[in-house]
C-alpha positions in Angstrom: 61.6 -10.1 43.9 65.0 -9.2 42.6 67.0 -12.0 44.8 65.1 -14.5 43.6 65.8 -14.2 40.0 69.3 -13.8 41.0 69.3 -17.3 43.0 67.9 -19.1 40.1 69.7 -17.8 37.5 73.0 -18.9 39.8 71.3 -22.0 40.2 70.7 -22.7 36.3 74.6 -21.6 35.8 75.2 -24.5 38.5 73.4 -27.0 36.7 74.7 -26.3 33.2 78.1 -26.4 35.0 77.3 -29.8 36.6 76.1 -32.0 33.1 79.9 -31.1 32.3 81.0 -33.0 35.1 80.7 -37.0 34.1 80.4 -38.1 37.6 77.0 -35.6 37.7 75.8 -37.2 34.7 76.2 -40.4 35.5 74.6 -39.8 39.4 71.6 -38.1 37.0 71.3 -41.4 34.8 71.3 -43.5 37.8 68.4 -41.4 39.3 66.4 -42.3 36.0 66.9 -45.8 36.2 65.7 -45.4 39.8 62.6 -43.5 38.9 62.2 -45.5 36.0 62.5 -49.0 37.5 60.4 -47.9 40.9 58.1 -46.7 38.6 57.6 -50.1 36.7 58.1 -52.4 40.0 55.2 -50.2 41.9 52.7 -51.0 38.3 53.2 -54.4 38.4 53.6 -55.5 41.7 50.8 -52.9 43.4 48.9 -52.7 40.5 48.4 -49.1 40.6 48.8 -46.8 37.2 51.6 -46.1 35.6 51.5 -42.4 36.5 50.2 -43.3 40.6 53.6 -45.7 40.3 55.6 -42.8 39.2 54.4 -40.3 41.4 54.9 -42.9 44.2 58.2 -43.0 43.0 59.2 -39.1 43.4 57.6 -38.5 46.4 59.6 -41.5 47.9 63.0 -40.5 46.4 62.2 -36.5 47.6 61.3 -37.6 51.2 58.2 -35.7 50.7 55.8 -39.1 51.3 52.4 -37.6 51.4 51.1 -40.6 53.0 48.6 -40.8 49.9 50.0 -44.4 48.3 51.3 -46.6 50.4 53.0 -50.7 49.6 50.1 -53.1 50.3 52.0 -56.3 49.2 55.3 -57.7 51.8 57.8 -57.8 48.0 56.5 -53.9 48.0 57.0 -53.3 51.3 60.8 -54.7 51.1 61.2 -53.2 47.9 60.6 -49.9 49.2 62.5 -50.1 52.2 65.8 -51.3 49.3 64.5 -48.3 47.6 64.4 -45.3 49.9 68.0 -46.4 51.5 69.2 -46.4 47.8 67.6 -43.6 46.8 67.8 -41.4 49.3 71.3 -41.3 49.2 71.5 -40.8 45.3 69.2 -37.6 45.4 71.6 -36.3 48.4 75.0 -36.8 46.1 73.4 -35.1 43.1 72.0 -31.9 45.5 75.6 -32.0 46.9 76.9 -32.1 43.6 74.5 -28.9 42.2 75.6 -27.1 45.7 79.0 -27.7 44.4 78.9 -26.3 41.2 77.3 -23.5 42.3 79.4 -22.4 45.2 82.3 -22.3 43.1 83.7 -19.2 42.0 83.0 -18.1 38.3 86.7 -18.7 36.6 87.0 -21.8 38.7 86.8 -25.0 36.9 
């Protein structure tokens, strides 16, 4: 039980490392303005809730796709297709940036 205090307390150093790094906080931003505008294209255009269209919105960005919600409309379909390419790619750079952080050694900046 030990280890995995360990790996998230190295983890939480990483992070707090990472929000002093401007290219981190800017990939961060740009993943709320994903989430955010995913989120507000999905309620208007599939008319599903604003929560469904933010949920829709993680579990495409993750990659998890649960198969639950699905685009019924061709503009949602297209849009998602723009969307996971985009997206996909900005949640890998931010994991990449967090793996950074955290496999640098302690005095390093």
């Amino acid at each position: 039980m030990i280890p995995v205090f360990v790996v998230f307390r190295r983890l939480w150093r990483a992070l707090r490392t990472s929000m002093r790094d401007p290219v981190f906080r800017g990939l961060i931003h740009f993943s709320g303005i994903l989430l955010v505008g995913g989120t507000f294209f999905y309620w208007r255009v599939e008319d599903w809730t604003p929560f469904e269209s933010l949920y829709f919105s993680v579990i495409t960005l993750t990659t998890v796709g649960y198969g639950d919600f699905s685009p019924v409309t061709g503009i949602g379909r297209a849009f998602t297709v723009g969307y996971v390419l985009l997206g996909i790619g900005v949640i890998v750079a931010v994991a990449t940036q967090i793996t950074t952080h955290a496999a640098r050694p302690r005095g390093d900046k």
